[in-house]
C-alpha positions as CSV (number, residue, x, y, z in Angstrom):
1,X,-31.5,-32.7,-10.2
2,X,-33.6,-29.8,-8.2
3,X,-31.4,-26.9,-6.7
4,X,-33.2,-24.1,-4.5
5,X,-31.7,-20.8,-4.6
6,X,-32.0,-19.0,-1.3
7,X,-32.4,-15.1,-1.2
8,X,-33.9,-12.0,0.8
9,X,-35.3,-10.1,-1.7
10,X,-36.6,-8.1,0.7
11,X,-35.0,-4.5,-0.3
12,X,-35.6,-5.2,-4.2
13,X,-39.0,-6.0,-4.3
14,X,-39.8,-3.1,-6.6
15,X,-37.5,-3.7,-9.3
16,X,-39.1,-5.7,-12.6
17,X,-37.0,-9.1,-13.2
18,X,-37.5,-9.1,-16.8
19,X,-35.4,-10.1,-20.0
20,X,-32.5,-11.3,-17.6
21,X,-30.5,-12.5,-20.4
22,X,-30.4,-8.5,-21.7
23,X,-28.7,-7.3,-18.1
24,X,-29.2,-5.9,-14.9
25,X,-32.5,-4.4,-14.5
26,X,-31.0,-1.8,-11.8
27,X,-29.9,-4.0,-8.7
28,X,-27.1,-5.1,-6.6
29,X,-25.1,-7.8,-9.2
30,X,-25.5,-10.6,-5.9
31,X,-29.7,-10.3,-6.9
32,X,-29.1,-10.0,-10.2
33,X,-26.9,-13.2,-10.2
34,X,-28.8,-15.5,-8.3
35,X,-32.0,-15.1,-10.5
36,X,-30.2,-15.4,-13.7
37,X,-27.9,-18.3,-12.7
38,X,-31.4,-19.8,-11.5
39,X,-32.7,-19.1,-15.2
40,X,-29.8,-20.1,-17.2
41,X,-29.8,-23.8,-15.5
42,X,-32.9,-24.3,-16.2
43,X,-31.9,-24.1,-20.3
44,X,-29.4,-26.9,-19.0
45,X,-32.3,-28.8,-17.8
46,X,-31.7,-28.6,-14.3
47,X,-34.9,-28.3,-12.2
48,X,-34.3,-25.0,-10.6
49,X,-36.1,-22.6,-7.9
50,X,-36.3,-19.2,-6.4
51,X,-37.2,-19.3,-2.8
52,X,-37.5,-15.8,-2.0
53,X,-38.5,-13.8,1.5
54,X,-40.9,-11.8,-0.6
55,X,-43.8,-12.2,-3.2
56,X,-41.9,-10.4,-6.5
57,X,-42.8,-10.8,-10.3
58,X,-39.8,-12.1,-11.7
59,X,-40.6,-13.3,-15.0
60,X,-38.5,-15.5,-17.2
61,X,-40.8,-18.5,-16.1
62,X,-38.6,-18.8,-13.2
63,X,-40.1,-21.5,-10.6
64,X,-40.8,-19.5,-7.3
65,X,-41.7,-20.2,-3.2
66,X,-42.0,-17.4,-0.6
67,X,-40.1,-18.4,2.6
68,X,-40.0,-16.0,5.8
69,X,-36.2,-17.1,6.4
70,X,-33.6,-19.1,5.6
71,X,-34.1,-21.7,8.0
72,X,-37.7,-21.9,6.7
73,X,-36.4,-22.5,2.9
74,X,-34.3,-25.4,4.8
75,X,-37.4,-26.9,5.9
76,X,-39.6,-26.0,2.3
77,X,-36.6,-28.0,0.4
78,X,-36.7,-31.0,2.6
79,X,-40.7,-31.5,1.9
80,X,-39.9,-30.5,-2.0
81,X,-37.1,-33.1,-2.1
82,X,-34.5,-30.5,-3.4
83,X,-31.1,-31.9,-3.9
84,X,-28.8,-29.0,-3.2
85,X,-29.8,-25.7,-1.9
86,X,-27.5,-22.3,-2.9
87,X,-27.1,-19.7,-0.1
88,X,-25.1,-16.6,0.0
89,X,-23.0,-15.9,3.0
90,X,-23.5,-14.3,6.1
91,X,-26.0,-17.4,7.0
92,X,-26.8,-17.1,10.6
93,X,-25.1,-20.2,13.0
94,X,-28.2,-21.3,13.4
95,X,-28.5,-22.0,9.6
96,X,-25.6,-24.1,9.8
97,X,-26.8,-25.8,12.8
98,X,-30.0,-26.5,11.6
99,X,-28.5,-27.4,8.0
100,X,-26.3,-30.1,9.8
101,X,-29.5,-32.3,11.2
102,X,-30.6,-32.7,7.6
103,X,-29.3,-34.6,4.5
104,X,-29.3,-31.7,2.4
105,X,-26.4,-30.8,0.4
106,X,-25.3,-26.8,0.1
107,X,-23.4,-24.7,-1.6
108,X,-22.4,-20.9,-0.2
109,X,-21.8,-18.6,-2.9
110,X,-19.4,-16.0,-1.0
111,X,-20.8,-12.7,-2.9
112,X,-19.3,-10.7,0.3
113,X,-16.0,-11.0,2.6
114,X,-17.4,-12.8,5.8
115,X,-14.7,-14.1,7.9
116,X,-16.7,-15.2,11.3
117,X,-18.5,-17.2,9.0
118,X,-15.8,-19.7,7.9
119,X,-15.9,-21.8,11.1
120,X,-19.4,-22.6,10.4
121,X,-18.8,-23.7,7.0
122,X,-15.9,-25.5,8.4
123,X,-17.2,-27.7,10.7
124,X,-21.2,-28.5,8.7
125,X,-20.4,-31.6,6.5
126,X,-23.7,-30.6,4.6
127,X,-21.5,-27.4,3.3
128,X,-19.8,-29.0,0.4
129,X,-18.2,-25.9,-1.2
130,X,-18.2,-22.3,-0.3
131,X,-17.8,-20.3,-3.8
132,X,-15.9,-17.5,-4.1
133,X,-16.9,-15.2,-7.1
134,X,-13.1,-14.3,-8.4
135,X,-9.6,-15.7,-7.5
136,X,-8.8,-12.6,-5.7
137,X,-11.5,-13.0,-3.3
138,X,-9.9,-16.7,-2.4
139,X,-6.7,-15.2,-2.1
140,X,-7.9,-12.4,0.8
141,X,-9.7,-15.1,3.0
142,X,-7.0,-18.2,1.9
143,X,-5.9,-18.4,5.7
144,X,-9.5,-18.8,7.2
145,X,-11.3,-21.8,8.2
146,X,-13.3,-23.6,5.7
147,X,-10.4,-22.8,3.1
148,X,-10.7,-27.1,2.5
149,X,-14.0,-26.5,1.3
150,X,-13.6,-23.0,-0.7
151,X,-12.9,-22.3,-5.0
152,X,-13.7,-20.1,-7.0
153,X,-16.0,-19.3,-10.2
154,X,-16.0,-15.9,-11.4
155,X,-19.0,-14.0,-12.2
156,X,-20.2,-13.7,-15.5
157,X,-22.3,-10.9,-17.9
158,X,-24.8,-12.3,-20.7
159,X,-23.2,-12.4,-24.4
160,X,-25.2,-9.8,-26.0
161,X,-24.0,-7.4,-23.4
162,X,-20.4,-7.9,-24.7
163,X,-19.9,-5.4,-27.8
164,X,-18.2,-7.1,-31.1
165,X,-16.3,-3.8,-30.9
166,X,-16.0,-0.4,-29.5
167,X,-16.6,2.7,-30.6
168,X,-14.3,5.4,-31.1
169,X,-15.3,8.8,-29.3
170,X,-13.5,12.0,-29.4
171,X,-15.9,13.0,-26.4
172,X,-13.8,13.5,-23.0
173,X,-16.0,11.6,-19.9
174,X,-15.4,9.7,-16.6
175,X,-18.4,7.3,-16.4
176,X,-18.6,5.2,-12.8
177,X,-21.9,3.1,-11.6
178,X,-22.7,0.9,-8.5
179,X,-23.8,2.2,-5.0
180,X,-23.1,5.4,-3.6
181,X,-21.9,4.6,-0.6
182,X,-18.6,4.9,1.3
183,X,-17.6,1.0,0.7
184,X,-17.4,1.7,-2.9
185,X,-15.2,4.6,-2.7
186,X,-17.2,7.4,-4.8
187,X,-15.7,10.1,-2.5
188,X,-12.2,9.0,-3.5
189,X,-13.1,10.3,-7.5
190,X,-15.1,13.3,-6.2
191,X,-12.0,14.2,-4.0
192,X,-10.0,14.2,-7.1
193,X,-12.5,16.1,-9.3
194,X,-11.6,19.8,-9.0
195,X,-7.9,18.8,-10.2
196,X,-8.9,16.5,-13.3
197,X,-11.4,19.4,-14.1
198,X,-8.8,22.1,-13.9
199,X,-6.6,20.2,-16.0
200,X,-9.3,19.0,-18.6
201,X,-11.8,22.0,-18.4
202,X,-14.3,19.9,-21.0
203,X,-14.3,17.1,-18.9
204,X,-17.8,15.3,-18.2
205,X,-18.5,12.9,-15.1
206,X,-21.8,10.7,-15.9
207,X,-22.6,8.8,-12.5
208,X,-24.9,5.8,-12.8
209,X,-26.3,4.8,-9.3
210,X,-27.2,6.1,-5.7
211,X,-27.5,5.7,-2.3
212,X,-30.3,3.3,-2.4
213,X,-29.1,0.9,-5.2
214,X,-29.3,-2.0,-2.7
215,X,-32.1,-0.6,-0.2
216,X,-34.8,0.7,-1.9
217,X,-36.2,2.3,2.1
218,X,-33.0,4.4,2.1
219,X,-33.3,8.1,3.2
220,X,-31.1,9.9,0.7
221,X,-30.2,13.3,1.4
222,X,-30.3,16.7,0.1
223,X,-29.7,16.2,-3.4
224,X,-30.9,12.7,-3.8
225,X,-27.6,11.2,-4.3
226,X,-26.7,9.2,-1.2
227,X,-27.3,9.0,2.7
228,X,-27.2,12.4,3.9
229,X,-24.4,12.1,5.8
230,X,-22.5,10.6,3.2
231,X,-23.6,12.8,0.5
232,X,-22.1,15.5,2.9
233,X,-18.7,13.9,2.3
234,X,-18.8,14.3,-1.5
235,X,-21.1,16.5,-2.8
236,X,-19.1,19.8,-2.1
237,X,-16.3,18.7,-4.8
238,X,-19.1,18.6,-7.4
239,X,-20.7,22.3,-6.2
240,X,-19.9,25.9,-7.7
241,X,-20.2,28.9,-6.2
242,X,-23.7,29.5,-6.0
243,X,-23.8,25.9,-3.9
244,X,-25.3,24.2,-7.8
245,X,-24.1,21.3,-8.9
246,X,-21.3,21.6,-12.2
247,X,-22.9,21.3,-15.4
248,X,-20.3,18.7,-16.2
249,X,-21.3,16.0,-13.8
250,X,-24.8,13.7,-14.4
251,X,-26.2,12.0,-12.3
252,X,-28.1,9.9,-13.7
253,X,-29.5,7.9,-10.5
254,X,-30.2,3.6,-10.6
255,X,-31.2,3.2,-14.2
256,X,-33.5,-0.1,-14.9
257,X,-33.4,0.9,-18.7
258,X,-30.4,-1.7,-19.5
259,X,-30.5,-0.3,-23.2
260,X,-30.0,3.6,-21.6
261,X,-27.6,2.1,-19.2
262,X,-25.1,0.8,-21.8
263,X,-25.6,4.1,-23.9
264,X,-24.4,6.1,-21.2
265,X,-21.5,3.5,-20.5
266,X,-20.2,2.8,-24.0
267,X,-20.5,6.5,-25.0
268,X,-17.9,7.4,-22.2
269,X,-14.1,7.6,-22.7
270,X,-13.1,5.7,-19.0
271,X,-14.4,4.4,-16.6
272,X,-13.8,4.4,-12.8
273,X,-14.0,1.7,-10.3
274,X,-14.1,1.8,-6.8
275,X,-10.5,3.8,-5.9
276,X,-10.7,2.1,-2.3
277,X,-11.2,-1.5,-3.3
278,X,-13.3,-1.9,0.3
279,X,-15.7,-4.6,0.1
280,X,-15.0,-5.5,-3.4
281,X,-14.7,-9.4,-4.6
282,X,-15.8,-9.1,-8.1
283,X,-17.1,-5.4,-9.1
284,X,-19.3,-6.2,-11.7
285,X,-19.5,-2.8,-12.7
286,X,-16.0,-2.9,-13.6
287,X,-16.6,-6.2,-16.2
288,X,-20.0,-4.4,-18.1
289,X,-18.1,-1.4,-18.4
290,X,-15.0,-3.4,-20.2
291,X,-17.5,-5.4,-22.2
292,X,-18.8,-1.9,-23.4
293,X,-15.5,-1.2,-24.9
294,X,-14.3,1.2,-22.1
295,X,-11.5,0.5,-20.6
296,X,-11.1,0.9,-16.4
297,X,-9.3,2.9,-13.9
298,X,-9.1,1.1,-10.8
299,X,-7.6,0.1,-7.5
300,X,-5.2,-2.6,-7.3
301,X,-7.1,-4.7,-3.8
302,X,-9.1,-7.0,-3.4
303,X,-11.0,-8.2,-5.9
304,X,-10.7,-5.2,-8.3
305,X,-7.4,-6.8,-9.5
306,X,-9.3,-9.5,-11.1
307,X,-11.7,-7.8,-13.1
308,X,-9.1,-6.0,-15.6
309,X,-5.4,-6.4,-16.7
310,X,-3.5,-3.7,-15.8
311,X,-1.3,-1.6,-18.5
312,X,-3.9,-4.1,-21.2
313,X,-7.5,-3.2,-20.8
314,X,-6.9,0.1,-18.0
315,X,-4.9,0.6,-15.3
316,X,-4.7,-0.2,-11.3
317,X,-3.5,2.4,-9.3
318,X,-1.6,2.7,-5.8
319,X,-3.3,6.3,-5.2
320,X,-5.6,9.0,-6.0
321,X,-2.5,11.2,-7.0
322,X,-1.7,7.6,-9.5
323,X,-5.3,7.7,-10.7
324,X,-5.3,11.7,-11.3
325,X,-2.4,11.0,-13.9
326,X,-3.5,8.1,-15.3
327,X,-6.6,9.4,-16.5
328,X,-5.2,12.5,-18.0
329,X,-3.2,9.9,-20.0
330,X,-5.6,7.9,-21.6
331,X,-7.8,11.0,-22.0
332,X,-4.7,12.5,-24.3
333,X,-3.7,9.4,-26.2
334,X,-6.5,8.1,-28.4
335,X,-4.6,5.6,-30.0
336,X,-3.4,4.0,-26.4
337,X,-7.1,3.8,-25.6
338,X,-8.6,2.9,-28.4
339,X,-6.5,-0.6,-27.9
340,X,-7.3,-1.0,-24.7
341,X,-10.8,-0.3,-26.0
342,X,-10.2,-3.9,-28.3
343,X,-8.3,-5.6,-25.3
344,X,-11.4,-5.0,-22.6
345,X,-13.9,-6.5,-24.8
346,X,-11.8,-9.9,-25.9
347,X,-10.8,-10.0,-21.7
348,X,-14.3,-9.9,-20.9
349,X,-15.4,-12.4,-23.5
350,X,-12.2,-14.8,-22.3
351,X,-13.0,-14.5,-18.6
352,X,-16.2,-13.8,-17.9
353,X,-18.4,-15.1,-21.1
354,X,-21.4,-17.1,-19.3
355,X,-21.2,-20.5,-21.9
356,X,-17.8,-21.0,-19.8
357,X,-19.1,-19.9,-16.3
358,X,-22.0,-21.6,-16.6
359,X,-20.1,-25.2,-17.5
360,X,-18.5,-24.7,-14.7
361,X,-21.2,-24.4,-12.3
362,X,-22.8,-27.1,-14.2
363,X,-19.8,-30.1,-13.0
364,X,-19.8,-28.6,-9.9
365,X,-23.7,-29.4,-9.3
366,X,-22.8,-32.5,-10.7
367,X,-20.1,-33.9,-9.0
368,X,-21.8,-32.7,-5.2
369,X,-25.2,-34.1,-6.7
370,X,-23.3,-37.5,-7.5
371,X,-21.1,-37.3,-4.5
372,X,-17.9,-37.3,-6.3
373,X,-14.8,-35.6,-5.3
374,X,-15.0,-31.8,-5.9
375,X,-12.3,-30.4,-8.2
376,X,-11.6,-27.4,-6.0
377,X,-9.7,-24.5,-7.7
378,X,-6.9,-23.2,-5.2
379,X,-4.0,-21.4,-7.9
380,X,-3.7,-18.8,-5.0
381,X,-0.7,-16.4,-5.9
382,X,2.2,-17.7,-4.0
383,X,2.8,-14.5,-1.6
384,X,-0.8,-15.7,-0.5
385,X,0.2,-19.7,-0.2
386,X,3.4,-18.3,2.0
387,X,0.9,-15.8,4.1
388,X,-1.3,-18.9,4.5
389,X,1.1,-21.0,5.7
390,X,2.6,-18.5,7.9
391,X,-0.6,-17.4,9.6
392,X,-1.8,-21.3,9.8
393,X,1.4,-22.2,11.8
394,X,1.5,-19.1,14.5
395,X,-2.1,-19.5,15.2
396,X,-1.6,-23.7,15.6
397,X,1.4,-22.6,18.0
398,X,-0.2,-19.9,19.7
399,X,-3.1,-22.6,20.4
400,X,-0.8,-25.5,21.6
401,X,0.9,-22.9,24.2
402,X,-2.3,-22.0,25.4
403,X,-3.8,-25.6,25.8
404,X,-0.7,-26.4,27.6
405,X,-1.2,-23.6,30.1
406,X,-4.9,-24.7,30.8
């Protein structure tokens, strides 16, 4: 069977794709993915490709073709005789519409929320699943279009990322990661930094990321963090008086060192995930730094509710106020965290351990390759199966009125 992965590289074209199977080498976790789920099939003697938008040494002995678009890969994988191509959402219409005069078989792996898109995937027979990366993900776009041809498979971390068991610090540190940019919420933790530091005075922030984790053209401002403008936003909880930045807070910028990455991580007492939830359908982040043995502080929307259990490996919270006391907690009971320390790692290795993810990609290759019915996963929470049905049934009413007017 030969699958083409589609990607735009185009931003990440500096970073060194080596030793996948270690970690990320310093990227967004949707790039990172799609070349390691590329390599790992080709273990399971699939005959996978990259096609990529730009000329990148990537290593691994992963197969690779330069394409200028996506519409171009369509027309590279009908001369190489591909069997199913992978794209990630936000596909242009006239992907789908050129997708539709061909005999090729896709597969959308939904890394992002895109809900104009689900018509599209709705109505192009040659769409046979649209993948959502966590359950929570299928829940918040359940009453869209396309929702016949949506599941989910969570996203996974290599093994020897996963520690056999974490290690007990008496240090006192907040450790987040990912892009610093307002959809993943870093001014919510700097907002709440002069009180946590007032009330823990040997606090330590370590920050591993910036501003151009996913653009590598980004303008950062002043201090190098983020976009100026949203540097702006945060930076002045982090400043003293002489306009410096507090001793206590590192950043430590986008680290391609996987081994220094970790070191920082697993050497940190909690770690914070995205307070706002915005744009979130499985924070990876969130899963490394549970497999590191520290356990998470997060929101409890979107897809952040997937990636821990709450009052088991950390906690979700309802507000910064929630957060604030929450951390002070688990900062002052060494014994509560050190299980959740226990319970992060065996969740991670449960949910997110790649033999299982991978299996599961596997059948679903399979079965579309075959042309079998697809086994599509819809457990959906049942406030979300009543909010479908609800929304589905107004809309189909509203529509019926309005036909009859016409």
């Amino acid at each position: 069977m030969k699958i083409a992965f589609i990607l735009d590289n185009s931003n990440i074209v500096d970073k060194e794709i080596q030793n996948i199977e270690n970690g990320n080498p310093g990227m967004g976790a949707t790039e990172y993915l799609f070349f390691s789920l590329c390599f790992n099939l080709t273990k399971k003697n699939f005959d996978s490709y990259m096609y990529l938008y730009k000329n990148q040494e990537i290593g691994n002995n992963i197969k690779k073709r330069i394409v200028d678009d996506s519409l171009a890969a369509i027309d590279l994988a009908i001369d190489e005789e591909i069997d199913i191509i992978v794209a990630r959402n936000y596909q242009s219409q006239s992907f789908y519409n050129k997708l539709s005069t061909t005999k090729l078989k896709c597969i959308i792996w939904a890394h992002n929320y895109n809900y104009e898109e689900q018509t599209y995937v709705s109505d192009t027979p040659n769409v046979k699943a649209y993948v959502c990366v966590s359950k929570a993900q299928l829940e918040e776009i359940c009453c869209f279009d396309g929702y016949q041809k949506m599941t989910y498979i969570y996203n996974y971390i290599p093994k020897n990322m996963i520690l056999s068991k974490p290690k007990r610090s008496k240090k006192k540190s907040l450790v987040c990661q990912g892009a610093l940019t307002e959809t993943k919420g870093f001014h919510l933790l700097a907002e709440i930094w002069p009180t946590l530091s007032e009330k823990i005075p040997d606090l330590e922030l370590h920050v591993v990321g910036s501003g151009n984790l996913y653009n590598n053209k980004t303008k950062l401002g002043k201090y190098g963090l983020a976009e100026e403008k949203y540097e702006k936003k945060f930076i002045k909880y982090f400043l003293d008086e002489e306009k410096k930045v507090d001793p206590r807070i590192h950043f430590h910028g986008t680290i391609s060192n996987i081994e220094l990455k970790n070191d920082i991580i697993q050497n940190s007492t909690i770690g914070i995930l995205n307070l706002s939830g915005k744009s979130e359908c499985c924070p990876m982040s969130g899963v490394e730094m549970q497999a590191l043995g520290v356990p998470l502080i997060t929101t409890n929307k979107c897809g952040c509710r997937d990636v821990l259990i709450n009052n088991k490996t950390g906690f979700t919270v309802c507000s910064t106020q929630e957060a604030v006391d929450k951390i002070i907690c688990l900062i002052e009971n060494d014994d509560l965290r050190y299980d959740f320390q226990n319970n992060a790692i065996e969740f991670v290795k449960k949910r997110f351990s790649i033999d299982s993810i991978l299996s599961e990609w596997c059948d679903l290759f399979t079965e579309i390759y075959i042309g079998n019915n697809i086994a599509l996963k819809h457990d959906i929470g049942l406030k979300y199966k009543i909010y479908r049905f609800l929304k589905r049934n107004i809309i189909f009413k509203l529509y019926k009125k309005t036909k009859k007017l016409l």
